[in-house]
N, C-alpha and C positions, 0 to 999 in steps of 0.2 A: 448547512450540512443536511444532507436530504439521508436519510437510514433506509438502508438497502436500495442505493441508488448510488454505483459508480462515481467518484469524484476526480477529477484531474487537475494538474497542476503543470505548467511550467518552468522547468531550471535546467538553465544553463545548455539549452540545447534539445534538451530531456522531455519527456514526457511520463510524469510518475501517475499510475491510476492505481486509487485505493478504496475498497469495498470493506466497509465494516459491518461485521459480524457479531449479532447477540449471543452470549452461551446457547438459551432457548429462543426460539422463534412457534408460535405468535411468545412475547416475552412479561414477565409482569414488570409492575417496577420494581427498580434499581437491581436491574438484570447486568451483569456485566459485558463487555465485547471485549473483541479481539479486532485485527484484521490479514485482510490480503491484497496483494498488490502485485505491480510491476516498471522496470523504468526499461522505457524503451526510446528511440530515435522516433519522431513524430512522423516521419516518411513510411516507415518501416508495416511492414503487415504484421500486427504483434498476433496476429493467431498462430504463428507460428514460433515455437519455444528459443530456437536460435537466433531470434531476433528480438527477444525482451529478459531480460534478468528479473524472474518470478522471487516475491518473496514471502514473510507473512507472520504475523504474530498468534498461534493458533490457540493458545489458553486465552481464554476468555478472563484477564484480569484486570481489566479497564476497566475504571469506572462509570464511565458513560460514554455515548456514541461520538461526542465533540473529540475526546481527549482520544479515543483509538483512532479517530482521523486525522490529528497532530501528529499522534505520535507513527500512523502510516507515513506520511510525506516528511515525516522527520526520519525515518530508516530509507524512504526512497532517495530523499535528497545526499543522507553519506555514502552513498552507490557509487553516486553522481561523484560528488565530492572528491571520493576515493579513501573517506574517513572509518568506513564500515569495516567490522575485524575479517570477514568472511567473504563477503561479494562486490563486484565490480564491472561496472563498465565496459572493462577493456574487452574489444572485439566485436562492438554493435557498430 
């Protein structure tokens, strides 16, 4: 896990990229994070919002930068899935 350096992952087709976030930045220790992401189609130009399903954990209540990056490709990947109570896939 590289901290403040984009992470990507493959599933199932997908491409989920997740950006973890300290509450503060420069941070001290045991500063909490959040994150942000996206799951998009790997072809796709995801600068554009109709072609990526943005998501994001914005309260910084992680306890360290591994576990908000779990638990980023752990909400990209039910996207995917279609386990997620809110967002989806369908139409990328």
């Amino acid at each position: 896990m590289a901290e403040g350096k984009e992470q990507f992952e493959d599933h199932k087709g997908f491409t989920i990229r997740v950006l973890v976030v300290p509450e503060y930045s420069p941070h001290p220790p045991d500063v909490t994070f959040g994150y942000v992401g996206y799951v998009a189609r790997p072809e796709t130009d995801f600068r554009y919002s109709s072609s990526r399903v943005n998501f994001s954990h914005s309260v910084a209540d992680l306890a360290n930068a591994e576990a908000a990056e779990r638990a980023g490709f752990a909400e990209g990947r039910s996207i995917i899935d279609r386990t997620h109570p809110d967002l989806s896939v369908d139409g990328l």
